[in-house]
PDB file of N, CA, C and O in Angstrom:
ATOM      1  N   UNK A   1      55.230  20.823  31.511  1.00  0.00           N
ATOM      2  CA  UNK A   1      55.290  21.061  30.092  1.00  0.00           C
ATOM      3  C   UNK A   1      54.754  19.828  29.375  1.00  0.00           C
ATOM      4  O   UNK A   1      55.360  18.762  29.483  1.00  0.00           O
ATOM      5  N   UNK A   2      53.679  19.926  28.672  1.00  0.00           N
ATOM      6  CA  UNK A   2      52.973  18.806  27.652  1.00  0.00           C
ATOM      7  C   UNK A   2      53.927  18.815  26.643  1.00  0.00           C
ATOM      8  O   UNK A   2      54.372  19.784  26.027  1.00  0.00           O
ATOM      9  N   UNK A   3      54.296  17.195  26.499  1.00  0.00           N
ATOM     10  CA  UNK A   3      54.724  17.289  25.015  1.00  0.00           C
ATOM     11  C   UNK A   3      53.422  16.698  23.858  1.00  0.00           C
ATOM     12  O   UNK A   3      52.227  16.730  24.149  1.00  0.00           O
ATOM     13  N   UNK A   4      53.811  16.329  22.915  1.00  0.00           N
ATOM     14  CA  UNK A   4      52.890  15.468  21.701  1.00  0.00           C
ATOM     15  C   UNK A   4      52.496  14.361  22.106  1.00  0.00           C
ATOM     16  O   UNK A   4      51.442  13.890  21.678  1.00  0.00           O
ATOM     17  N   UNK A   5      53.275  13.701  23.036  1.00  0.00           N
ATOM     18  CA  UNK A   5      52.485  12.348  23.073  1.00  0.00           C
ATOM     19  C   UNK A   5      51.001  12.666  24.080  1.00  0.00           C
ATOM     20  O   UNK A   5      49.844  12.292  23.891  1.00  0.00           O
ATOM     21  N   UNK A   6      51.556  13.446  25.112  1.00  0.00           N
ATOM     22  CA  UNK A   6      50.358  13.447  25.830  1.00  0.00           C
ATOM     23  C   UNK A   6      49.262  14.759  25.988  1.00  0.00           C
ATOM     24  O   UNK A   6      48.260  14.887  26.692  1.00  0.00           O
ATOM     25  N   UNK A   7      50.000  15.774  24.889  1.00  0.00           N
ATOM     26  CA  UNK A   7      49.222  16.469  24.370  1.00  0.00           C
ATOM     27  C   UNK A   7      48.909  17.546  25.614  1.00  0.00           C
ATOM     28  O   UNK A   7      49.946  18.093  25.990  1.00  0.00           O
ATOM     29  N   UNK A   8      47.568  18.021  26.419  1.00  0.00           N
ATOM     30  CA  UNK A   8      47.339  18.676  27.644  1.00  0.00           C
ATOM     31  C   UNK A   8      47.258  18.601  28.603  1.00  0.00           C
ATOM     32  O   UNK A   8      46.542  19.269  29.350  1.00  0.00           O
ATOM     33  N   UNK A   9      48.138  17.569  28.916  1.00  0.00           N
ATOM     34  CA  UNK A   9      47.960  16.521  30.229  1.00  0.00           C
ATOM     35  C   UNK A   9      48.610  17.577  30.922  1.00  0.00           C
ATOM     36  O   UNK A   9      49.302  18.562  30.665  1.00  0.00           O
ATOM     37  N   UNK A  10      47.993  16.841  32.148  1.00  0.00           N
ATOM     38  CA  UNK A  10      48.244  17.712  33.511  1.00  0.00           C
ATOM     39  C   UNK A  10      49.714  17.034  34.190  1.00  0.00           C
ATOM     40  O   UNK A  10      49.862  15.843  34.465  1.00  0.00           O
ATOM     41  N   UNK A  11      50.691  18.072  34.367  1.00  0.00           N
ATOM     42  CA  UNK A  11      52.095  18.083  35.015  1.00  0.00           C
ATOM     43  C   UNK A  11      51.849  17.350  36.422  1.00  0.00           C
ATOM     44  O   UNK A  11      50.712  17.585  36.831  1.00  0.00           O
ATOM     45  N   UNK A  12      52.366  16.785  37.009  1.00  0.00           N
ATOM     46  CA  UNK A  12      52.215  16.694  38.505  1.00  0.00           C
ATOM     47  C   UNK A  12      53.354  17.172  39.048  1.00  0.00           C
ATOM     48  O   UNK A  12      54.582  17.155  38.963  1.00  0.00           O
ATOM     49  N   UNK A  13      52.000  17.809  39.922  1.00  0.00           N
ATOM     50  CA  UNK A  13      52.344  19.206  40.872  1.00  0.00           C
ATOM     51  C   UNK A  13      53.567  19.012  41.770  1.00  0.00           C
ATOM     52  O   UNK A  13      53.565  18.186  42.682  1.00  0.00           O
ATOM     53  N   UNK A  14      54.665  19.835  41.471  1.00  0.00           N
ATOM     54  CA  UNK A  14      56.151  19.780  42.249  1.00  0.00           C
ATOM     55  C   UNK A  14      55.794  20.291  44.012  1.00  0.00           C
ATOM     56  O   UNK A  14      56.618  20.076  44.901  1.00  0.00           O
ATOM     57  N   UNK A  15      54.606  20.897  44.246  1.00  0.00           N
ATOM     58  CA  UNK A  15      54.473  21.104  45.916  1.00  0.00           C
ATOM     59  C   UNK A  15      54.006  19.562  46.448  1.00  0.00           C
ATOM     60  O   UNK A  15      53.843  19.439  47.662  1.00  0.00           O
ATOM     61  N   UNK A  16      53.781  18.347  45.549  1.00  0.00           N
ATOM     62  CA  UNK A  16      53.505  17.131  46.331  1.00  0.00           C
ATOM     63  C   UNK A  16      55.240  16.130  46.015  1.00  0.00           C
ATOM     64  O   UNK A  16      55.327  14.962  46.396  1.00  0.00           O
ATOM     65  N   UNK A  17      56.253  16.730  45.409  1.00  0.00           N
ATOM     66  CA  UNK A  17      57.491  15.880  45.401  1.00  0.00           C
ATOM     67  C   UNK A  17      57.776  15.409  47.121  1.00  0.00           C
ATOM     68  O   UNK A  17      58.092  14.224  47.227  1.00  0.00           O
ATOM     69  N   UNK A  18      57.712  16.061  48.229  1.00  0.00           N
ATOM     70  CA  UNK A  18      58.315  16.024  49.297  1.00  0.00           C
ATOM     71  C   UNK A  18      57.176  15.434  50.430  1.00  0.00           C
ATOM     72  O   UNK A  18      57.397  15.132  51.603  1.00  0.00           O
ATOM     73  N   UNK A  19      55.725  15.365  49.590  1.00  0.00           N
ATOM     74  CA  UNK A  19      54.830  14.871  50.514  1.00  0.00           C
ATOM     75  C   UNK A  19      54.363  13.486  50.819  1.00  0.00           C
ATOM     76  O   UNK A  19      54.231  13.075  49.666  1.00  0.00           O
ATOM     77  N   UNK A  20      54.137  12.821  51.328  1.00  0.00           N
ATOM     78  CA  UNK A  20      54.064  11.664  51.741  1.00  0.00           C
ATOM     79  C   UNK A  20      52.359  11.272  51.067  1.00  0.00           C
ATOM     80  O   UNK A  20      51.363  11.821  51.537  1.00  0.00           O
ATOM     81  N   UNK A  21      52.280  10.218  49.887  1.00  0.00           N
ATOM     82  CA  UNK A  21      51.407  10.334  49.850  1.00  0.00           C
ATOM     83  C   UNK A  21      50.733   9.037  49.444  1.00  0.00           C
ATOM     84  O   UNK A  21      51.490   8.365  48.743  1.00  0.00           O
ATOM     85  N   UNK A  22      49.184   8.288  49.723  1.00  0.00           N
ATOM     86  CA  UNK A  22      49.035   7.007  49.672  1.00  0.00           C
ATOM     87  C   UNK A  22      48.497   6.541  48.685  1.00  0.00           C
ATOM     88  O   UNK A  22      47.810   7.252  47.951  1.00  0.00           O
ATOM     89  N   UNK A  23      48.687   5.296  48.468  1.00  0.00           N
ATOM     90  CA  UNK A  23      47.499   4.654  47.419  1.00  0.00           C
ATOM     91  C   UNK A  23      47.669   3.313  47.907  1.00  0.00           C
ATOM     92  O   UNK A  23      48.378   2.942  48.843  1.00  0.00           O
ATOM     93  N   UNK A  24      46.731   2.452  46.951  1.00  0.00           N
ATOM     94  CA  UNK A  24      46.734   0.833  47.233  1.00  0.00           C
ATOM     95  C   UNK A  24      47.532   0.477  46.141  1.00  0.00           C
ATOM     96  O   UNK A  24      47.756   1.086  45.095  1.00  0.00           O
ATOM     97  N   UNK A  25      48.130  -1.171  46.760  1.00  0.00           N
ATOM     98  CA  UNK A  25      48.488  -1.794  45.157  1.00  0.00           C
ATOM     99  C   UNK A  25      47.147  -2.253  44.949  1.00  0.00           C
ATOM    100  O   UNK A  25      46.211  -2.448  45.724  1.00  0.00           O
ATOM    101  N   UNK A  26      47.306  -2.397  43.521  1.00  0.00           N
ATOM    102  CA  UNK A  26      45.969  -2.926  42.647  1.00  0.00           C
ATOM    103  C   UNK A  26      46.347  -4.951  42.896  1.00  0.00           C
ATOM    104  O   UNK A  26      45.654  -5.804  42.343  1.00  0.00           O
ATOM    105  N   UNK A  27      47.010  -5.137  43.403  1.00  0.00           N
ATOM    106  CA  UNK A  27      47.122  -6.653  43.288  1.00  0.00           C
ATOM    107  C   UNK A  27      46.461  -6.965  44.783  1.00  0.00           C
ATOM    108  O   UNK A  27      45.401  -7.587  44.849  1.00  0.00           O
ATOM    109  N   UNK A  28      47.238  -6.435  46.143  1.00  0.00           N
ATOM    110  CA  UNK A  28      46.504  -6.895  47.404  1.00  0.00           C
ATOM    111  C   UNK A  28      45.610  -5.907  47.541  1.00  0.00           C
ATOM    112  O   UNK A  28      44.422  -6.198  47.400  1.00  0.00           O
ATOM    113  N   UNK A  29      45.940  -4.716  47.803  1.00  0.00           N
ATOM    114  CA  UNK A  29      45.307  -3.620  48.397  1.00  0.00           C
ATOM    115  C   UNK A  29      45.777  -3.177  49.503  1.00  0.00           C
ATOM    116  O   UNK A  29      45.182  -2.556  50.383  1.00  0.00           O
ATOM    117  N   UNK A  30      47.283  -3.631  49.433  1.00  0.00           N
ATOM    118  CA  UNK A  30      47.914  -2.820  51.016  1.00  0.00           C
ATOM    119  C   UNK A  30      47.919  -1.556  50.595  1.00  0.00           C
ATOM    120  O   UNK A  30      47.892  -1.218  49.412  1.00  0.00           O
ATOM    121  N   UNK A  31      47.963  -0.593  51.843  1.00  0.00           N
ATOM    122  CA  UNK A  31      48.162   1.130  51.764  1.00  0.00           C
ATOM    123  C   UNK A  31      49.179   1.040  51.661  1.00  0.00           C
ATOM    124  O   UNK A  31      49.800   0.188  52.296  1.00  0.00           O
ATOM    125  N   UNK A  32      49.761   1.875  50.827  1.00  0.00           N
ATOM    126  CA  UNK A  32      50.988   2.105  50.169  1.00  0.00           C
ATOM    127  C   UNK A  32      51.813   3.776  50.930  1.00  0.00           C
ATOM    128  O   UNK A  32      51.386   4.641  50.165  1.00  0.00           O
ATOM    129  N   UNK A  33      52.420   4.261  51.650  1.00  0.00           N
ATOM    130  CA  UNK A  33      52.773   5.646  51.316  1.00  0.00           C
ATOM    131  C   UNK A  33      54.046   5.835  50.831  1.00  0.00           C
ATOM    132  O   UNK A  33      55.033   5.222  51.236  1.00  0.00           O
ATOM    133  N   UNK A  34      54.039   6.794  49.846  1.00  0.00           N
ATOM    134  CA  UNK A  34      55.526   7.001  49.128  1.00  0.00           C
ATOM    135  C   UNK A  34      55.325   8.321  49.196  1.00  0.00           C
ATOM    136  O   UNK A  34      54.267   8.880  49.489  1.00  0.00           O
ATOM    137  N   UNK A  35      57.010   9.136  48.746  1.00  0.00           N
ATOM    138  CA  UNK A  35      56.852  10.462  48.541  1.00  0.00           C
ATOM    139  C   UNK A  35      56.467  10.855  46.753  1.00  0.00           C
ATOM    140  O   UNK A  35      56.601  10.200  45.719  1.00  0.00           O
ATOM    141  N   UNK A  36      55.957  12.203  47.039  1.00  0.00           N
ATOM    142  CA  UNK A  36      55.379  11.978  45.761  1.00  0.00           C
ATOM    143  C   UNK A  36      56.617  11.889  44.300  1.00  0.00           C
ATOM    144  O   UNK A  36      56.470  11.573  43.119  1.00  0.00           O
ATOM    145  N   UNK A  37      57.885  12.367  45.163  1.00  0.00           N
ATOM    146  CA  UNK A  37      58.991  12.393  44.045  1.00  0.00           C
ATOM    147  C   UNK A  37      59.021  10.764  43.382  1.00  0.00           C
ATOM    148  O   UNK A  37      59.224  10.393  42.226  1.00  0.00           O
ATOM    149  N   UNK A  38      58.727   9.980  44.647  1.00  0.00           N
ATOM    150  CA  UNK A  38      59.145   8.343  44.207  1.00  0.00           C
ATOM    151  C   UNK A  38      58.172   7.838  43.075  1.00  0.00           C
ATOM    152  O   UNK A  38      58.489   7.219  42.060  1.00  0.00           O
ATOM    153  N   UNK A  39      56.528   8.365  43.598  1.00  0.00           N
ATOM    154  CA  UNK A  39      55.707   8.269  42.774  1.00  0.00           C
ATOM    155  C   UNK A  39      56.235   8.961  41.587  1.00  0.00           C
ATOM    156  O   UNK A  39      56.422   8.167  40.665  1.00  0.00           O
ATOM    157  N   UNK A  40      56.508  10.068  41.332  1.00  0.00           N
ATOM    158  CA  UNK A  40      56.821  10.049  39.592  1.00  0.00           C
ATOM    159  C   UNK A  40      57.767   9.825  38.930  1.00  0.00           C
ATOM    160  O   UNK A  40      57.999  10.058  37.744  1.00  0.00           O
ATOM    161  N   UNK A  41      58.318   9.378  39.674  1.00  0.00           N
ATOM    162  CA  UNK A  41      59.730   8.862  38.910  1.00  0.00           C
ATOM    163  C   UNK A  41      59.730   7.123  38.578  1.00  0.00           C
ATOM    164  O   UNK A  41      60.697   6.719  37.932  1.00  0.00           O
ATOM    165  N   UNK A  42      58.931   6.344  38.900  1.00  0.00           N
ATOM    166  CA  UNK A  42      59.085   5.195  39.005  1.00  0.00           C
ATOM    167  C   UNK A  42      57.953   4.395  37.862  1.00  0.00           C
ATOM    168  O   UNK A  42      56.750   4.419  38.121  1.00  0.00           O
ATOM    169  N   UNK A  43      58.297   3.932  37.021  1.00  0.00           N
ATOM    170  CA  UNK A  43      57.542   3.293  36.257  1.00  0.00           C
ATOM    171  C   UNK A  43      56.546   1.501  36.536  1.00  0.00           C
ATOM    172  O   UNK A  43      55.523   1.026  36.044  1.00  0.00           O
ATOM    173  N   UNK A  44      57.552   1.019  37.560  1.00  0.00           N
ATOM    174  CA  UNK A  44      56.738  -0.046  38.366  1.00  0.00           C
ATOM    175  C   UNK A  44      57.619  -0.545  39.497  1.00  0.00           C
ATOM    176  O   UNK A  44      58.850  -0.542  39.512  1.00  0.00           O
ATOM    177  N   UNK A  45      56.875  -0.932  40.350  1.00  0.00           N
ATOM    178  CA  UNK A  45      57.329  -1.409  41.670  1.00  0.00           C
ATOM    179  C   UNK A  45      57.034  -2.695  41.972  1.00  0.00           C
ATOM    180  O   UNK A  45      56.126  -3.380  41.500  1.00  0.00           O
ATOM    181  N   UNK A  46      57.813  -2.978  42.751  1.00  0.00           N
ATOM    182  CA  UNK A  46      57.742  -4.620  43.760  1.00  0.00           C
ATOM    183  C   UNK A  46      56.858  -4.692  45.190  1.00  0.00           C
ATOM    184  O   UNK A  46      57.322  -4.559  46.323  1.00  0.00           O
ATOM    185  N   UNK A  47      56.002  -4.843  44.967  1.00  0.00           N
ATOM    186  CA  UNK A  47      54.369  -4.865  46.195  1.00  0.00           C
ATOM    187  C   UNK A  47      55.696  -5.432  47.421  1.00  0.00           C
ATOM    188  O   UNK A  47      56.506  -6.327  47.182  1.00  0.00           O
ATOM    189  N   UNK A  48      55.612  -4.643  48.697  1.00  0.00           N
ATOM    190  CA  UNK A  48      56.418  -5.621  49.370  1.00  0.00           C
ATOM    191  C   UNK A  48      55.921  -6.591  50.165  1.00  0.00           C
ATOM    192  O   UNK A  48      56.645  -7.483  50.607  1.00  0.00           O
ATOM    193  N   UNK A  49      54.371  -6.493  50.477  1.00  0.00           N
ATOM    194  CA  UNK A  49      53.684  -7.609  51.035  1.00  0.00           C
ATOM    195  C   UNK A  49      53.062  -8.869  49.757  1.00  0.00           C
ATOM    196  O   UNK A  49      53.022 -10.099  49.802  1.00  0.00           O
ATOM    197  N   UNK A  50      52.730  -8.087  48.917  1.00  0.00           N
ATOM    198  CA  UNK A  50      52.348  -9.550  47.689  1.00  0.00           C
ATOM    199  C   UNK A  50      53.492  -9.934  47.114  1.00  0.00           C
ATOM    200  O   UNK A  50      53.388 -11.156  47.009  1.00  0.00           O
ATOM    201  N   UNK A  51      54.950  -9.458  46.500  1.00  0.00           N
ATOM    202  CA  UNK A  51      55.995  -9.486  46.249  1.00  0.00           C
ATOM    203  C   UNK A  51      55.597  -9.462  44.371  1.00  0.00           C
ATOM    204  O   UNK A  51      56.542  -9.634  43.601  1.00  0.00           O
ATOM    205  N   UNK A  52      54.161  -9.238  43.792  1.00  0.00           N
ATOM    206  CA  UNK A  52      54.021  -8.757  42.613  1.00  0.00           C
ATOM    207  C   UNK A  52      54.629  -7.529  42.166  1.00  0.00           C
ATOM    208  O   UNK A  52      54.814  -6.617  42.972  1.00  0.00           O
ATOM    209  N   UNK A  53      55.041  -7.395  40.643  1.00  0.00           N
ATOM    210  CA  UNK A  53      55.273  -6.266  40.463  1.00  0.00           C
ATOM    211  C   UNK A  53      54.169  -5.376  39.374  1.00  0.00           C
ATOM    212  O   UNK A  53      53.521  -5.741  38.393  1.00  0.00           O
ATOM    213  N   UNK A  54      54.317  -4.042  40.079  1.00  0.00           N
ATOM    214  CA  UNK A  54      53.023  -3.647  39.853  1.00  0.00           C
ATOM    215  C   UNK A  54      53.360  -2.284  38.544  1.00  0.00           C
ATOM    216  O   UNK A  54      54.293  -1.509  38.752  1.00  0.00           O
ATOM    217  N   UNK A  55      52.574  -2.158  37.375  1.00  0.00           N
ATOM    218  CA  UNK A  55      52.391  -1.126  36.861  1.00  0.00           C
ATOM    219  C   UNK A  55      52.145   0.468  37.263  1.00  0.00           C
ATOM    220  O   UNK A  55      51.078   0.637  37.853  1.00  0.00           O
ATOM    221  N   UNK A  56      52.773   1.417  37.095  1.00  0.00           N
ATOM    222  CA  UNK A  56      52.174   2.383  38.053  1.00  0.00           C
ATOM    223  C   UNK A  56      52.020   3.788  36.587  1.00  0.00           C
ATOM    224  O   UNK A  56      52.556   4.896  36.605  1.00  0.00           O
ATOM    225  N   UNK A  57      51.130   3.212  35.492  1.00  0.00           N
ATOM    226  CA  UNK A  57      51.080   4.545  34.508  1.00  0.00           C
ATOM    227  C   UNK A  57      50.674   5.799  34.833  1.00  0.00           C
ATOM    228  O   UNK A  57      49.689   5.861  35.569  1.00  0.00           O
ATOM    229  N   UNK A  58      51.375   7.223  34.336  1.00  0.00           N
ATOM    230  CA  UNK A  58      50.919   8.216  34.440  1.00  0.00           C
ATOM    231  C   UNK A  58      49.747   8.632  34.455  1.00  0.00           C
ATOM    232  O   UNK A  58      49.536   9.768  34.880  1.00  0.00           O
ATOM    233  N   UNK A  59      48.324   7.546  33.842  1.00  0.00           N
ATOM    234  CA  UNK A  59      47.145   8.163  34.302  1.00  0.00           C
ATOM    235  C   UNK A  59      46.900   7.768  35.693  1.00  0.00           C
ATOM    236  O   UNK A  59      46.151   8.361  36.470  1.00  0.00           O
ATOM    237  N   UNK A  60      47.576   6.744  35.937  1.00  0.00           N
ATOM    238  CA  UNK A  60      47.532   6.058  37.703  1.00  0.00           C
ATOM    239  C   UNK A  60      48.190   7.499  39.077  1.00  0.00           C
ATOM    240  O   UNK A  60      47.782   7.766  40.207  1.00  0.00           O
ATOM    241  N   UNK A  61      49.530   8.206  38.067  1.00  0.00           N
ATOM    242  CA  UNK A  61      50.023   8.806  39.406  1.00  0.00           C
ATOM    243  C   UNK A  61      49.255   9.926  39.636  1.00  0.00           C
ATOM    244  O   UNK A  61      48.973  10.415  40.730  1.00  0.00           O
ATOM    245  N   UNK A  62      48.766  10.496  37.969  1.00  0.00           N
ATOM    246  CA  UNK A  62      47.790  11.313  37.832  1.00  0.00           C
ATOM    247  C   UNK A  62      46.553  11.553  38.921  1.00  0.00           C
ATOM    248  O   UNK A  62      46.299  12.577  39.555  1.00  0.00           O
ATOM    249  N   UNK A  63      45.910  10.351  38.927  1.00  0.00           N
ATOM    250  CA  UNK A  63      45.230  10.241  40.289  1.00  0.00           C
ATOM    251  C   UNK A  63      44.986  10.357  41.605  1.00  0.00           C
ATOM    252  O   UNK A  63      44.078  10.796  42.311  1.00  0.00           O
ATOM    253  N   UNK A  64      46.536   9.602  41.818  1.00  0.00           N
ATOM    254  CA  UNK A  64      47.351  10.060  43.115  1.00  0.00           C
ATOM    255  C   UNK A  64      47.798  11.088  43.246  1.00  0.00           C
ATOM    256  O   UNK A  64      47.932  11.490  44.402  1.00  0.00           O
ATOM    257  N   UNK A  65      48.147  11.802  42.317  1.00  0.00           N
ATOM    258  CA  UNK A  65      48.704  13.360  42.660  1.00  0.00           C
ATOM    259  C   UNK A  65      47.208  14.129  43.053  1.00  0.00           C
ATOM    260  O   UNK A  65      47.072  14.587  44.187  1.00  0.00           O
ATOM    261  N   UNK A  66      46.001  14.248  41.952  1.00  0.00           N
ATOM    262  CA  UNK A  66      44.966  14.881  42.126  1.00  0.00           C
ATOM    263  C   UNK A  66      44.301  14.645  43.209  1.00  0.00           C
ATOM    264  O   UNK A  66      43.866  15.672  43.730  1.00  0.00           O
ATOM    265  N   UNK A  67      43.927  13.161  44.033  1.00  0.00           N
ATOM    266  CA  UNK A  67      43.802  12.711  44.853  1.00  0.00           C
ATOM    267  C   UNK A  67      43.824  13.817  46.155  1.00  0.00           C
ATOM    268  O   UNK A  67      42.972  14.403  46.822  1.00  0.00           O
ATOM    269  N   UNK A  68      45.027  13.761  46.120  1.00  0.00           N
ATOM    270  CA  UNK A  68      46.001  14.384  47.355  1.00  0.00           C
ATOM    271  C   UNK A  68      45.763  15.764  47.229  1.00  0.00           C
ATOM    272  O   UNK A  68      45.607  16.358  48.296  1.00  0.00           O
ATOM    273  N   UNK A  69      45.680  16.574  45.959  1.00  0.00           N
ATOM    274  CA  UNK A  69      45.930  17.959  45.331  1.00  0.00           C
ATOM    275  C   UNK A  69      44.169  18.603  46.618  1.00  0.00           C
ATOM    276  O   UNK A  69      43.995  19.689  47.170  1.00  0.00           O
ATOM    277  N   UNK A  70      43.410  17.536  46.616  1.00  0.00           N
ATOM    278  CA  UNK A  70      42.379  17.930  46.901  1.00  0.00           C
ATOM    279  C   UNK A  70      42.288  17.910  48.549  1.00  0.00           C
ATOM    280  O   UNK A  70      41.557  18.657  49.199  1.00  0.00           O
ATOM    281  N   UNK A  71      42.745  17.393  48.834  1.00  0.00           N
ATOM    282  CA  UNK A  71      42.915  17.505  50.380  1.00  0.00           C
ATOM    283  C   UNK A  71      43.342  18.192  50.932  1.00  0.00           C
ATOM    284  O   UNK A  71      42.773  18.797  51.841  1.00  0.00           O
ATOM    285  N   UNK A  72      44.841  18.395  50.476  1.00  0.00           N
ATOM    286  CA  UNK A  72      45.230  19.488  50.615  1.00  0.00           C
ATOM    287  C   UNK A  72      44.706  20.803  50.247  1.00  0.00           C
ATOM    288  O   UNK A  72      44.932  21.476  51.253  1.00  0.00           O
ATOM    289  N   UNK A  73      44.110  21.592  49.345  1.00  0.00           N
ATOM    290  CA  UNK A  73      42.943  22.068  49.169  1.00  0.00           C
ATOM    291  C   UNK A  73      44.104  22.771  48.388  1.00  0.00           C
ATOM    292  O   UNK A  73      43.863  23.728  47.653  1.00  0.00           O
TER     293      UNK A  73
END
């Protein structure tokens, strides 16, 4: 469900909550895998190999969800 702030933005998809899914941090570039529930629920994280903490905005999980959306086909 879009509200006003983000107007027609795309929901991320509840068939990737339970899936295991990757990205890099933007600070080292370790592979990251989380489930996708962790990914949307989490507004920033603690890199556990750089020990930075990292931004993770909705156009970021956006990515990662679509990312994945496509592989899965």
């Amino acid at each position: 469900m879009a509200d006003s702030f983000w107007g027609d933005a795309m929901a991320l998809s509840n068939r990737l909550f339970d899936q295991d899914l990757t990205f890099q941090c933007p600070r080292c570039h370790v592979l990251l895998v989380k489930k996708g529930s962790w990914i949307k629920s989490i507004t920033s994280f603690k890199c556990e190999r750089c020990q930075e903490t990292v931004r993770l905005p909705y156009g970021d999980k956006l990515a990662i969800f679509e990312r994945h959306l496509r592989l899965v086909g």
